[in-house]
N, C-alpha and C positions, 0 to 999 in steps of 0.2 A: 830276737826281741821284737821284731817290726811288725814279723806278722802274726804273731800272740798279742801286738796292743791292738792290730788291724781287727782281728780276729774279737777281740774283745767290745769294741768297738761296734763290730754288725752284729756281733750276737744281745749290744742292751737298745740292735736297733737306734743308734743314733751314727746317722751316715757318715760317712767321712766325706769331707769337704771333696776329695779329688776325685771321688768314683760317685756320689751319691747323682741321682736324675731332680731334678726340680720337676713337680708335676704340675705347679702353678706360678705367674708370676710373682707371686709373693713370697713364695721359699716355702710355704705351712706346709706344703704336701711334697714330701721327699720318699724317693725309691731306691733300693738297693738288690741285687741280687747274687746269688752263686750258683757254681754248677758242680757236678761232679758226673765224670764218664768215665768210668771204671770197668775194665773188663778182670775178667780171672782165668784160669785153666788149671783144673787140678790133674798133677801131674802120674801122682800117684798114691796110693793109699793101701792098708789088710787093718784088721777087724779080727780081735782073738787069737791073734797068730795066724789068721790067714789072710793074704793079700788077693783070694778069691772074690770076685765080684758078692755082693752084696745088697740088702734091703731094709733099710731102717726106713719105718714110716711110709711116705709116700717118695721116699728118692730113693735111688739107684748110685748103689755109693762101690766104690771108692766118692767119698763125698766130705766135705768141709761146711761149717756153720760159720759167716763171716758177720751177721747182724743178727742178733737174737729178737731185737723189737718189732723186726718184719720178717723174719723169717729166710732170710738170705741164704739158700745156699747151692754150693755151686758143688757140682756131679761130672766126673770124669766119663761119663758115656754120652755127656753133652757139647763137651770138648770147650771151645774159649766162648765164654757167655758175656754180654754186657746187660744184660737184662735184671739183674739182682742188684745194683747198689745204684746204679746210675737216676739221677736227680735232678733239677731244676729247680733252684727256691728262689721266692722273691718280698720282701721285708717293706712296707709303707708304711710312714710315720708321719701322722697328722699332728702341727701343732698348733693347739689352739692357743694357745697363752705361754707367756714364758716361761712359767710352771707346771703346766699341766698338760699332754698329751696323749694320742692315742696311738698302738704298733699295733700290727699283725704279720705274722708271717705266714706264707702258703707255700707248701711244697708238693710237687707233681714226681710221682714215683714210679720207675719202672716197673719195681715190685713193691704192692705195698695189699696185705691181703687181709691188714686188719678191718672189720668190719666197721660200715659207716665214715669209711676214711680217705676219700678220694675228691678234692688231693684235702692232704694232711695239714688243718690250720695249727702249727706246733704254738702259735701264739695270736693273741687276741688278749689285750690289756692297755687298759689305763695308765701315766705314772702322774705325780704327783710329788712337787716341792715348796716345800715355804718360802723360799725365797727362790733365785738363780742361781744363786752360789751359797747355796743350804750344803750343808752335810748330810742329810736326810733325805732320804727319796720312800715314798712309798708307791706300790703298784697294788692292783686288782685285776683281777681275772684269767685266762689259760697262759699258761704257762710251763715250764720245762723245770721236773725235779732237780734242782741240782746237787743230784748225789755226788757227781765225781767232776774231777778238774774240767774235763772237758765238756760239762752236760750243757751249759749253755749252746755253744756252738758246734756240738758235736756232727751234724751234717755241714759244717763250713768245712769242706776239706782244707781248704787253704788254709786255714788257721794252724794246723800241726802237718809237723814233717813226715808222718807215715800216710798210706793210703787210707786207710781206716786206723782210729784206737784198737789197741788190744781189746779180740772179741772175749777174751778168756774176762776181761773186767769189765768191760763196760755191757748193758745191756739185763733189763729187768720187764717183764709183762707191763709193769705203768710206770709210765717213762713221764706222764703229765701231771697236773694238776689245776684243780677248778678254787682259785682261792685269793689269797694276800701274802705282800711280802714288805717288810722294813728294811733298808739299809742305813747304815752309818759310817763315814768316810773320814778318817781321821789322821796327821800327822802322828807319831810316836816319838814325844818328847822333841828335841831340838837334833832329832836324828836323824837320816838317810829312809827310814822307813815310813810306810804306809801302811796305815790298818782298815780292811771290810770287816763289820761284823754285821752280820744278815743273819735275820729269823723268817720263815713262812707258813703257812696251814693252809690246810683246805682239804681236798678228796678227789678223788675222779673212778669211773667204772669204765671198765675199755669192756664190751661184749663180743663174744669170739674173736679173743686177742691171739695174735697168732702165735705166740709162744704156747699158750697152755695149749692151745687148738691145735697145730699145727707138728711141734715138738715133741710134745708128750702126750697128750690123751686122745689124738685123732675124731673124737668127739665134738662138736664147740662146745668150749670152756669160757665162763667170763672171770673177771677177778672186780675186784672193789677195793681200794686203798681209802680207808675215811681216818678221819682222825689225824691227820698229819701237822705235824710239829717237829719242827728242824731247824737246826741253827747252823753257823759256820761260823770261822773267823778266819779272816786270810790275810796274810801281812805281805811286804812287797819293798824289797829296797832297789830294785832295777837291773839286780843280780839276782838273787835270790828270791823266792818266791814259794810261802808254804800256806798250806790250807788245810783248815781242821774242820771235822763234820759230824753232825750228829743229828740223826732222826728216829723217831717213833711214831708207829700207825697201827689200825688195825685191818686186818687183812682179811677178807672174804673172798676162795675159790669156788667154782660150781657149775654142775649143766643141769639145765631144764630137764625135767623129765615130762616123759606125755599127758599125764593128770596134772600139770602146771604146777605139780609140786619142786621143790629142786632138792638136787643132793651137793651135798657141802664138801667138801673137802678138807676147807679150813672156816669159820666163820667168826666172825671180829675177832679173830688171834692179834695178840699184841704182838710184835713184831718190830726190830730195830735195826738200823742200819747204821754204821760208824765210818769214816777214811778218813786218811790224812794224807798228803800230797806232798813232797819238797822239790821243786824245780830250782836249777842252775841254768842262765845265760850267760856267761862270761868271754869276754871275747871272741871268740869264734867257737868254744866250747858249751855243749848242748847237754844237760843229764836232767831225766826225765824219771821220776819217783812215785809212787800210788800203792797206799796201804789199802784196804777196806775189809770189814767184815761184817755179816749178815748173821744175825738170832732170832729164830722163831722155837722159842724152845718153853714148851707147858706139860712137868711130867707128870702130870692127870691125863691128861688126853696123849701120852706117849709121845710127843714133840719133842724131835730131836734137830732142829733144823738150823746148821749153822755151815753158812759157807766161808771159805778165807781166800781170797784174789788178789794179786800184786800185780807190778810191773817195773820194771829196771828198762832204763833205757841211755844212751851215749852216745851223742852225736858230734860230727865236728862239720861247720861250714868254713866253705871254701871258696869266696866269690860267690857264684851262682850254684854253689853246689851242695848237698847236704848229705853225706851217708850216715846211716843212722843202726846201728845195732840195738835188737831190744828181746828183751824175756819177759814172757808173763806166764801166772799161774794158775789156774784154780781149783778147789776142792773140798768137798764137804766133809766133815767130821765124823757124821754118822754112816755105819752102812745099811744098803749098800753104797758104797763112794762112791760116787761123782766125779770127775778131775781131768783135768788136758794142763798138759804144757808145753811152751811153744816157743821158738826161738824164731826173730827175724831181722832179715836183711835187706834196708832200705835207701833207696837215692834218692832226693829232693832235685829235682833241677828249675830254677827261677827263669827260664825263657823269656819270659817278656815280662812286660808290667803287669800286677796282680794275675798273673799265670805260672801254673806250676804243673811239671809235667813229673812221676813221682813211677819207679819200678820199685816192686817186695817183691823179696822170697821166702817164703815160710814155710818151715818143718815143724809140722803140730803131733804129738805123743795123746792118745786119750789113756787116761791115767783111772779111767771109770774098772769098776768092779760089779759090773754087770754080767748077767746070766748068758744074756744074747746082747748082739753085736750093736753100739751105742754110732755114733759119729766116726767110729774108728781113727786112725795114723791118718796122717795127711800131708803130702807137697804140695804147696800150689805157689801160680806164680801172678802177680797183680800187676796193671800199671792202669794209670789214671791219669787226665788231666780235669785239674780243677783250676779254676778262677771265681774272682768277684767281679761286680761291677754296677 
């Protein structure tokens, strides 16, 4: 629990008293940061039934996909890499009044090939309250989809006990948005519980985003999310913890062509996303839950597009210690499939204050029904130190 409320805490940008930096004598200008240096080495991999070397895209695989939003991936003929996940972020928050302030967060990336993106502002925004101790908060401006439990602080390594979340669920082309957001913060009843119910809109265009670019069409591809309307509700009794989600947008894929015409792929396709989330902290006892499913399905235009992603996870701490076993899934409905599933093997160790030194081992299955050889089977082995501060 301490370092999900930590976690929670640097990711709405409001510091914690024991780690935040004062950048003036008055307190208004506070700083926070994290890191993450992660190395991997995949151990071994085959592709179609054969464990022969291989070439999907632009890597030399036996090869593993660990962050889809940047393109992470790490290649057995390159042997132990730190150069794909590892990060540096740092979070200021300006207050100007006791309701109203300004965050940004900037992060410096080893790898990070999306276009226009160096380093990565994942946040730039306003908030706003009517009183101090309002229920209500409103914000404006960039900000992070929060499609799934962990989207706010999903680069805060610290905040969760794996090295990275399951790549098999987390991870979509537009991971931002240019917009607004409401919250409402409530007791339920004269009960243990806590209720968020969060609505947001807005749009964002990532151009030569490295997923469609990099992944799939080797081309640059850009995407355009407009349209966005999404709600959540999330409840909280200090045990338990569940969150429901739901979004609609319209979705534009496409690359320029030389006569400055473009060709589409999808263009304002309606498109929805759904999850649901239930976490347990109970005494030393860790179980970690994430439903979601994805529909872009119009049969005029022959749209068949639905993905389904989980993840199961079960941990137990120990003092300073955290092993954590977890599954996750994903797969598309239409052919041809899509799909990996993956099982992993995780130790948290709390070393010092806000440090954490963190070993995986993962066995990933591609469950894809492709012609030629996708991301293939995979071993690999991770370790990381991340902190805050």
């Amino acid at each position: 629990m301490k370092h999900t409320l930590l976690a929670l805490s640097l990711a709405s940008l409001i510091p914690m008293t024991a780690s935040a930096i004062d950048l003036t004598e008055d307190g208004s200008w506070k700083l926070t940061g994290f890191y993450n240096l992660t190395g991997a080495k995949v151990l071994s991999g085959s592709a179609l039934g054969s464990s022969d070397p291989w070439t999907y895209q632009q890597w030399k695989c036996p090869c593993t996909i660990q962050g889809w939003e940047y393109a992470s991936v790490y290649q057995k003929s390159k042997g132990f890499q730190v150069d794909q996940e590892s990060l540096l972020g740092v979070q200021i928050k300006k207050d100007f009044t006791p309701t109203f302030s300004a965050t940004a967060q900037l992060i410096s990336r080893a790898n990070n090939p999306n276009d226009g993106s160096r380093p990565t502002v994942d946040w730039a925004y306003a908030t706003w309250t009517p009183s101090a101790d309002s229920a209500w908060t409103f914000q404006a401006g960039k900000m992070r989809i929060p499609l799934y439990y962990y989207s706010d602080y999903l680069y805060i390594g610290y905040a969760y006990p794996w090295v990275r979340p399951a790549p098999d669920v987390y991870g979509w082309p537009i991971y931002a948005y240019n917009g607004a957001n409401v919250s409402y913060r409530t007791q339920v009843g004269n009960s243990d519980w806590a209720a968020t119910i969060a609505a947001w809109t807005g749009g964002y265009t990532q151009k030569e985003n490295a997923y469609d670019t990099l992944i799939y069409y080797t081309t640059p591809t850009h995407e355009s999310w407009k349209s966005i309307l999404g709600t959540s509700v999330a409840v909280n009794n200090g045990i338990f913890d569940v969150r429901a989600m739901f979004m609609g947008y319209k979705d534009s894929t496409w690359q320029d062509n030389p006569d400055g015409s473009r060709l589409y792929f999808v263009q304002d396709q309606s498109t929805k996303i759904m999850g649901i989330s239930a976490n347990m902290d109970y005494k030393n006892w860790l179980i970690k839950t994430e439903v979601d499913r994805y529909e872009q399905v119009d049969a005029a235009k022959g749209l068949n597009n639905i993905y389904k992603y989980a993840l199961f996870a079960v941990g137990y701490q120990y003092k300073e210690w955290t092993p954590m076993y977890t599954y996750s899934q994903y797969t598309t409905v239409n052919e041809p499939t899509e799909g990996r599933n993956t099982h992993y093997l995780s130790l948290r160790w709390d070393f010092r204050k806000n440090t954490a030194l963190k070993l995986q081992y993962d066995v990933s299955k591609d469950k894809s029904h492709y012609s030629y050889p996708f991301f293939g089977d995979s071993k690999l082995i991770s370790i990381s130190l991340q902190g805050v501060f």
